[in-house]
N, C-alpha and C positions, 0 to 999 in steps of 0.2 A: 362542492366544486370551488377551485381557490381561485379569486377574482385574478383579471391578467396583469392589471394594475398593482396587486399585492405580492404577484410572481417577479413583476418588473424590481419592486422593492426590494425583493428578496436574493435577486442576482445582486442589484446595484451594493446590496451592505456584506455580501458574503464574501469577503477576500480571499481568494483560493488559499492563500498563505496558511491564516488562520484557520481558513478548513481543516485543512489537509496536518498542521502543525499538531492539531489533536488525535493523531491517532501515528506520527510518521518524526521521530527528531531530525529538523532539519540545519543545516549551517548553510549561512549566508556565500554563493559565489561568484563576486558581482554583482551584476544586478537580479539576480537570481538566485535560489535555493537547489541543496540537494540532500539527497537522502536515501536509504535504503528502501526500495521499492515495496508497497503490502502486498503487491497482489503476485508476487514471484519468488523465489527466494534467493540473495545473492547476496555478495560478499563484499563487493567495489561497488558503492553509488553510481546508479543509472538515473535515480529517478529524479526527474528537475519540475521546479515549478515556478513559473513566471508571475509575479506581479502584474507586473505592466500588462500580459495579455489576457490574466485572468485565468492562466491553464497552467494543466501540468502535463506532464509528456514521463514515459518507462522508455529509454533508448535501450534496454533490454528485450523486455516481454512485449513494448509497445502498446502499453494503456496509456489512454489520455482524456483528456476532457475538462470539464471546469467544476467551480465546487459543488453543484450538485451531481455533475455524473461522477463527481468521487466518493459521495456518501451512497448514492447508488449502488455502486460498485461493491465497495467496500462493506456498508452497513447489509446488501442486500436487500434495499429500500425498494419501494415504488414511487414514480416520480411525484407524488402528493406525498409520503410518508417523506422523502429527502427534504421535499418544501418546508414541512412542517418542522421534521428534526431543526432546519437551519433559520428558520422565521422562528423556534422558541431559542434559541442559543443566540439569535439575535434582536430580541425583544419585539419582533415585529406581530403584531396583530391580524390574525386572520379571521374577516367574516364570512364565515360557512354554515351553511345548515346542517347544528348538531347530528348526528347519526345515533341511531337505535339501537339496543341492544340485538336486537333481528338482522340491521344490516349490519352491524361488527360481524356478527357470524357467516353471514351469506359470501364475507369477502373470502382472500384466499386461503389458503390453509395456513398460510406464514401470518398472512397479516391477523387471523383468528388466533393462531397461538401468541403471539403480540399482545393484542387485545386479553387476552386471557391469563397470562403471569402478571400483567398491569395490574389487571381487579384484583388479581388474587391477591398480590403485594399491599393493597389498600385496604383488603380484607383483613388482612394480617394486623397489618399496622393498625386499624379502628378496634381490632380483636385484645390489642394489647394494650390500649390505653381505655377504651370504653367499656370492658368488662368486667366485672372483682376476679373471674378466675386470669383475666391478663394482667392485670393491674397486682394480685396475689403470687402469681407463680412468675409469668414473665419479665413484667418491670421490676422486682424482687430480686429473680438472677441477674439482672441485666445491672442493675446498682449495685448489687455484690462485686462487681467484674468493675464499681469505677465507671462505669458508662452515663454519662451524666445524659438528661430526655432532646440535649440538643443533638446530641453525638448518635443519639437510638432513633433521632428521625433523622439524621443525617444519611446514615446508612439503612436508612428505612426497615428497620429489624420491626419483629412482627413476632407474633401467636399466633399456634392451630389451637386450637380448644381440644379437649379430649374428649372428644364425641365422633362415633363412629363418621357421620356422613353429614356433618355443620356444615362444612365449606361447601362441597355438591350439593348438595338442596339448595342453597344462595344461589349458586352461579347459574344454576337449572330454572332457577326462581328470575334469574334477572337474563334472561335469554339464549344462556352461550347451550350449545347440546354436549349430550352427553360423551357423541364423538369426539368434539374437542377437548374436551374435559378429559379423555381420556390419553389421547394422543398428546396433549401437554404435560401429561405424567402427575397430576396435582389430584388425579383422581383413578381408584381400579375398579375395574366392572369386574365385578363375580357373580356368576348366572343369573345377567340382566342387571342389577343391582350395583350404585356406584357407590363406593366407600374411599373415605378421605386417605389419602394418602403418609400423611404427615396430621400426627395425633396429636396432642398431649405434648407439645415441640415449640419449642422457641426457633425463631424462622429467619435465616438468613439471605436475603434473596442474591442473588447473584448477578451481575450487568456487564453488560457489554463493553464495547472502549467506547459506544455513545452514550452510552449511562440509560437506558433499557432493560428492563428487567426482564433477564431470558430464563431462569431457572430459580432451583431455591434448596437450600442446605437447613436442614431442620435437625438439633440437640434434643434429646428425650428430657423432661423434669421427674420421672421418677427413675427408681432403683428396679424395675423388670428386667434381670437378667437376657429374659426369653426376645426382649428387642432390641436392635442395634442401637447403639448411643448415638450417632449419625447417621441421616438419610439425607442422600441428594437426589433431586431430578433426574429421571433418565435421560436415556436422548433424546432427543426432537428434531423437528426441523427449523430448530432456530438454537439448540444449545447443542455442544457436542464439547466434553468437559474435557477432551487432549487440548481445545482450541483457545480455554479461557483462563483467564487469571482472576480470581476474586481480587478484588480493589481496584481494577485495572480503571476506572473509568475516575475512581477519584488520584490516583498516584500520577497518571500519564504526564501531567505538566510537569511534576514536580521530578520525575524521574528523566524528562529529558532538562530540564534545567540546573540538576546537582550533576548530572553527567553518571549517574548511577541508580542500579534498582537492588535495592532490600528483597531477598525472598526470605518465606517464612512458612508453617505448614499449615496451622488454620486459621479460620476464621476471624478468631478470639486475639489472636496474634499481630492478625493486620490492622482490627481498629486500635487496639490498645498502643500499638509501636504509632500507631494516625493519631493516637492524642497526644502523645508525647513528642508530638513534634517530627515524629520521621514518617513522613509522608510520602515518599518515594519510596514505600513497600507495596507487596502482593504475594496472595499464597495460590499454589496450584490446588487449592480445593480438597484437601485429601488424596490426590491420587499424585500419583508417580509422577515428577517430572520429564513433560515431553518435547518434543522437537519444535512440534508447532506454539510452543507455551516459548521453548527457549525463542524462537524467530520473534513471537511477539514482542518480548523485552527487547531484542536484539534493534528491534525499528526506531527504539528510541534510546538506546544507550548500548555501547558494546561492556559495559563492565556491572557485574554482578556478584553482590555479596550477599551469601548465605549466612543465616542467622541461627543457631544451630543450640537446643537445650544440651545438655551436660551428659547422653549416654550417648559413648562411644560405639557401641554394637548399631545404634540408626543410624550414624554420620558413616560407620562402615558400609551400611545396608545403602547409602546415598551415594556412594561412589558412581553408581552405573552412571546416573543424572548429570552428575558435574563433567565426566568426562565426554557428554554431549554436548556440554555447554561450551568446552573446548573445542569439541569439535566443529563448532559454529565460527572459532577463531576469536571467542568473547573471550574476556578475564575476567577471573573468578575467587574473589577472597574469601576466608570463611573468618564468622565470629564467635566464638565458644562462651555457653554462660555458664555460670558456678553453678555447679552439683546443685540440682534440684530445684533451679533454675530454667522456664522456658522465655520466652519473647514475650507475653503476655504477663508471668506474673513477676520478671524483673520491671519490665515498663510500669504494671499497677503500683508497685512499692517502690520507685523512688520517681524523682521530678525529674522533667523532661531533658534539663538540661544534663543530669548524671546519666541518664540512658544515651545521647548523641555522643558524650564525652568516652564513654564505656565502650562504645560501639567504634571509633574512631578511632582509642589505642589500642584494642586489639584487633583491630581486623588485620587479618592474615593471609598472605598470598596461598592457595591453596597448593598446589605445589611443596611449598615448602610445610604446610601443615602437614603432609598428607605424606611428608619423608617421616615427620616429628612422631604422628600419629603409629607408622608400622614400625620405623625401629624401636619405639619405643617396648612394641610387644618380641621384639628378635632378640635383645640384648645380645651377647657373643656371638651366639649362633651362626656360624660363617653360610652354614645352609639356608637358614631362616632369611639371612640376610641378602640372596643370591635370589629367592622367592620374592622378597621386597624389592628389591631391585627393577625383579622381571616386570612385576603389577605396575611399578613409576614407569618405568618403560615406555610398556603400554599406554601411559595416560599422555606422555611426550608425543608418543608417534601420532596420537589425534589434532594437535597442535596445527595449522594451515601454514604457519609463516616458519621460514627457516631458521630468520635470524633467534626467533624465539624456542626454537625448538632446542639450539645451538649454547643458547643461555642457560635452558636446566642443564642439559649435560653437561656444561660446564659446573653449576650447581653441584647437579648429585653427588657428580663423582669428588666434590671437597667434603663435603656432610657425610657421604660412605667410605671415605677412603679407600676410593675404588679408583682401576686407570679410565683418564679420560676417552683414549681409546679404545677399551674394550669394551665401554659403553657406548658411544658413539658408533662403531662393529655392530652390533645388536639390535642398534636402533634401525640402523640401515636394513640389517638383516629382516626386521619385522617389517619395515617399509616397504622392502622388494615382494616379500608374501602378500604382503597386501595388493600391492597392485597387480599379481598374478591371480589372486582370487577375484579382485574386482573383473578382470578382464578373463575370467572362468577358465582360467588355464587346470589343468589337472595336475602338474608337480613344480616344485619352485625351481627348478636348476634354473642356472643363470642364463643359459641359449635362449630359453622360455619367455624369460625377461626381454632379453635383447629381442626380441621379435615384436615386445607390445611397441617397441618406440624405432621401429621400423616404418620408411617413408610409406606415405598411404599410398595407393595406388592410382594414377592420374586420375582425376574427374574429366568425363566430357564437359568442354565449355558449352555454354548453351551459344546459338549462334546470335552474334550479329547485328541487328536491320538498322542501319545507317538512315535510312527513310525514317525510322517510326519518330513520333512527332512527342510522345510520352513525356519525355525530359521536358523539353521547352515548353508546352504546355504546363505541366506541374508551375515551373519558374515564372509563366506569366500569370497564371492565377495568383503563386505567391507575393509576388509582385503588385498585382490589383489589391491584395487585401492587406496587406501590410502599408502599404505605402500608396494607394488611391486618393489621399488627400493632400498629397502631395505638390509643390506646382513645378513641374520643371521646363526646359528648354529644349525643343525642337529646331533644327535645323537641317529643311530638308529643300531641295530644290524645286522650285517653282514648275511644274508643267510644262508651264508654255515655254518663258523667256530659259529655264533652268539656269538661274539664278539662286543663290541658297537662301531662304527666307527663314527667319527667325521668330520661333512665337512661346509664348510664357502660357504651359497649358496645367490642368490639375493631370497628375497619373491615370486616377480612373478614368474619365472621360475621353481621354486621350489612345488610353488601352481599347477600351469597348468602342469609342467610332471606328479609330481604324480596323478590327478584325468586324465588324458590323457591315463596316462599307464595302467589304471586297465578298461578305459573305461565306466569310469562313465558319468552321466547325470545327469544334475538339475532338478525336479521334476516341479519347477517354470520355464515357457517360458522366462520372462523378465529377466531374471539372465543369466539363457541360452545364450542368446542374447550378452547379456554384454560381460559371458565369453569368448563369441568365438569372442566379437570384437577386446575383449584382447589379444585373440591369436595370431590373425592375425596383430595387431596392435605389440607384439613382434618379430613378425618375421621382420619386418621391421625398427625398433627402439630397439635399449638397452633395454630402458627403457618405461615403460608404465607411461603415463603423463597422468592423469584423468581432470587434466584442458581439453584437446583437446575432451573429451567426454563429461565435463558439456556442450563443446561449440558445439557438433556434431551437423548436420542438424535435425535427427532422433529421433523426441521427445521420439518415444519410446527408445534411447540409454540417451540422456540427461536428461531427468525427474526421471529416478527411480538412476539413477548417484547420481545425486543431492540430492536426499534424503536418500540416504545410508550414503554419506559424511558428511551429514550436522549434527551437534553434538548442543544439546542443552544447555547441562551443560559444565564447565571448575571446574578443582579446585580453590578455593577462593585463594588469596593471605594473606589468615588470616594465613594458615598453615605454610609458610613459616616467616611470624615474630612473631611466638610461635615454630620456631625450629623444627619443626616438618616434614621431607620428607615425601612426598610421593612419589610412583612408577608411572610412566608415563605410559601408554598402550607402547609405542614404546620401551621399556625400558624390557618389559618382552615380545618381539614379541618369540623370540626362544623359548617360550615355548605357548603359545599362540596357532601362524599358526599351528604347528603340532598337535596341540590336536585339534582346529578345524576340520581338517583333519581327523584326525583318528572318532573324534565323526562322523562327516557325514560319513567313510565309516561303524561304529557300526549300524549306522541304516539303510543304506541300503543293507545291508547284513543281517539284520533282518527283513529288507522288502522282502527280496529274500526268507528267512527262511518260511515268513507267506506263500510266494506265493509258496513253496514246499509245504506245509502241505495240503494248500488246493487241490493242484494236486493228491498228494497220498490218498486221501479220496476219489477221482473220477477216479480215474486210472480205466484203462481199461482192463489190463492184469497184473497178476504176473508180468510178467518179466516188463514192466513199471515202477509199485510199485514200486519194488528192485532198478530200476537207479536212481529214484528219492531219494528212500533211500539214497543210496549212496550221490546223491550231495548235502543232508541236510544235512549228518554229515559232508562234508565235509565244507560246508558252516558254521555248528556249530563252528567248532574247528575252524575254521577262525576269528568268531566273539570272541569266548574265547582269544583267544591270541591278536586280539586288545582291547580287556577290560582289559589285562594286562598289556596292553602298553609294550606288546613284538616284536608288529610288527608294520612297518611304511608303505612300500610300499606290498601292498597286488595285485594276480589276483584273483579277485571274480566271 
């Protein structure tokens, strides 16, 4: 259990900024950040994150919270696992009573598979420096490749021994079961009987964007035809290999700081381009570039350069990928290496500075590669060429933005010697198909079309209720917590003499007596909630600090915090160098708090008024009737004199 005092530490050094900056490329706006949202997928910044309040807020999807419910969120953490990630990324010390090999496993199935690629990672890494056959076969390959021992524990590479069932016997030995063991994919039960997964294999583990080891990519050291040269992890419930990028947790800075990501195919490719200085690489692991791999780059950079060895038949076989990459509205250059040539063994034979330099004069917009690339196999061909054409086509109409779409076709058709409008014809034509198939039409005539972007057909409005108290509530809670420490000026007339009197009061205090003293209630529970944490939280402090609430344990106190606080717009700084002030919310609070106030008591005093009327319609007795009479007008003349703003503190 992590002391509260060590949790308090671990809020106070954790800057959302910096949280969230690790895993999300943001730019500064204002006094606030923004950025492409993780947990949705979109195309225009939604997602902001405040400084000042310690939160970030999705105006999209609507996640929000502070930086531990965004490693929560994000990492898939438990609230001691979030603690922990952000207490070791920010040097803080936690004293807890170590846990046992028994209780790592007892915990959840996530946090046992956790627990379980860890060891094994360590297993690895002790397997390849502590043993003659790691030290023999392992560190051997690993120095052949140029990986010098800071670079192979950098990346924590590692050995399986070639022994049927090493690694299982350990982890079985040191408490984890054989269920996990097997569910983590590092182990196969065959009738009862668990045998190691990854033999005779130098071991690349594979991590998260928190740098966590979720999986593991293991190279065979002999020549057995009869086994695959690479084996990855299956899935799990903590790896799912559409989802991850190998290097992703060492590249993330560096690739939202050059404003670009390097992709490349494996393993061997990403650290060796990471020595030579390009650090803002990553490979999709062996498999197919996916949607959720292209979104991940996308969080931190829209522009991607493929790094690509010398046979043209793969970079053919790679088209499907790049044109999802467009399709993302990313840009996509490629960089070609000389015949026989891949990313790994041009990086090992020459210095770092001829690989950046290499990499920098040819990178090439794909697009125009990708014209170079098919005419180059059409030559005359005016058929051949009308095929090529079709396929660039196709990769334009994926494109999001028009203006860009507008640019190849101007493009091609100079490079094909083709009319600009018969291609821009075409392009249209395939864009109209498209939207008829998205919207599951059965044939493209143009009627067909004209009907998808036919007016929708009214919505019933939802009604209404003038009464309900929703709005103003929300506003005075926000109110209380943004600005409770506030002092402002009341001027409200005196009772007796009604004379106006003037008094210099804090917000909070000022908020909560007046709806305390007339004995009002929020009509909304979650408000409710908030206020009276506020109460109690001034009875014991001065001042109400709404930081200590985004941070509460009680998601239901921190989540609707957080989205009261969280502001999506700022004023531009255009106004202020055209001379022009404007008025800050905190700047007209004295009149503001008080009218909030009085609007929430006009309406629940006309809430009061309805629920008279309907009682005197059902009364029971004359004399009934008559009382009830009575506290309608008196409740009338109540609501009159706050719609005059004659009166401030009312008993209703």
């Amino acid at each position: 259990m992590i002391p509260h005092d060590t949790i308090s530490q671990i809020f106070d050094a954790a800057r959302v900024e910096e949280v969230v900056a690790d895993f999300v490329s943001l730019k500064r706006r204002g006094s606030n950040f923004t950025g492409l949202c993780p947990f949705h997928n979109e195309r225009t910044p939604s997602f902001h994150v405040s400084p000042t309040k310690g939160i970030y807020k999705c105006f999209g999807c609507g996640k929000a919270g502070n930086s531990v419910n965004f490693v929560m969120e994000h990492e898939k953490f438990t609230y001691p696992e979030a603690l922990r990630y952000l207490a070791k990324k920010y040097n803080i010390e936690i004293q807890e009573q170590a846990e046992t090999a028994e209780q790592v496993a007892d915990k959840s199935a996530r946090e046992g598979l956790m627990a379980i690629t860890d060891f094994a990672a360590k297993y690895f890494a002790g397997q390849l420096f502590n043993t003659d056959e790691g030290l023999s076969v392992g560190v051997s390959y690993f120095h052949g490749r140029s990986f010098s021992d800071e670079t192979i524990r950098e990346f924590q590479l590692g050995y399986s021994p070639d022994e049927w069932d090493a690694f299982s016997k350990h982890a079985v030995k040191n408490g984890f079961s054989a269920e996990m063991l097997e569910k983590s994919g590092l182990s196969i039960n065959k009738d009862g009987k668990l045998y190691d997964r990854f033999r005779g294999r130098v071991m690349f583990p594979i991590h998260s964007q928190a740098g966590r080891v979720i999986g593991f990519g293991g190279r065979i050291m002999t020549s057995d035809k009869t086994r695959p040269k690479y084996v990855n992890s299956p899935e799990s419930e903590i790896y799912n290999k559409s989802k991850v990028l190998y290097g992703i947790s060492f590249a993330k800075h560096a690739i939202a700081a050059n404003d670009m990501c390097f992709l490349v195919e494996g393993y061997t490719d990403v650290i060796s381009m990471y020595r030579a200085g390009v650090q803002n690489v990553v490979s999709s692991s062996g498999t197919s570039l996916t949607a959720d791999q292209i979104r991940l780059i996308k969080r931190y950079t829209p522009n991607i350069t493929i790094l690509y060895d010398g046979d043209p038949a793969g970079i053919k076989a790679s088209f499907r990928g790049i044109d999802m990459i467009l399709e993302q509205g990313m840009n996509v250059k490629v960089v070609l290496f000389p015949d026989g040539e891949d990313p790994d063994s041009f990086a090992r034979s020459r210095r770092g500075a001829e690989v950046q330099e290499f990499i920098q004069q040819n990178a090439k917009d794909f697009i125009h590669f990708k014209i170079d690339l098919l005419l180059s196999e059409t030559g005359r061909d005016p058929i051949k060429r009308v095929t090529v054409l079709k396929d660039f086509i196709e990769s334009i109409s994926l494109i999001p933005d028009q203006l860009t779409r507008l640019a190849y076709v101007k493009e091609s058709a100079y490079r094909m010697q083709m009319d600009e409008t018969a291609i821009l014809n075409e392009l249209n034509k395939l864009m109209r198909k498209k939207y008829t198939q998205k919207a599951g039409a059965t044939a493209p005539e143009a009627e067909e079309i004209d009907n998808l972007f036919a007016p929708e057909p009214a919505v019933q409005q939802e009604s209404f209720d003038a009464l309900s108290t929703e709005d103003i509530e929300r506003e005075i809670i926000r109110q209380l917590l943004l600005y409770g420490d506030v002092e402002i000026e009341t001027n409200y007339p005196d009772p007796v003499t009604g004379v106006p009197v003037k008094n210099n009061v804090k917000a909070a205090g000022f908020i909560i007596n007046d709806i305390k003293a007339d004995e009002l209630d929020f009509t909304n529970a979650q408000y409710q909630q908030i206020f009276d944490t506020c109460v109690n939280e001034l009875k014991n402090n001065p001042d109400i600090d709404y930081r200590k609430l985004t941070n509460h344990p009680d998601n239901a106190i921190s989540g609707p915090v957080i989205d009261l606080i969280a502001t999506k717009y700022t004023f531009s700084p255009n106004w202020e160098k055209r001379k022009i002030r404007l008025l800050q919310e905190h700047e007209v609070l004295d009149f503001l708090i008080p009218n909030s106030i009085l609007s929430f008591k006009s309406k629940r005093v006309r809430q009061i008024l309805k629920e008279l009327l309907e009682k005197i319609k059902t009364a029971e007795s004359d004399e009934v009737s008559i009382d009830l009479q009575k506290q309608f007008m008196n409740a009338k003349r109540i609501a009159n004199l706050i719609d005059g703003g004659q009166l401030g503190r009312t008993i209703v």
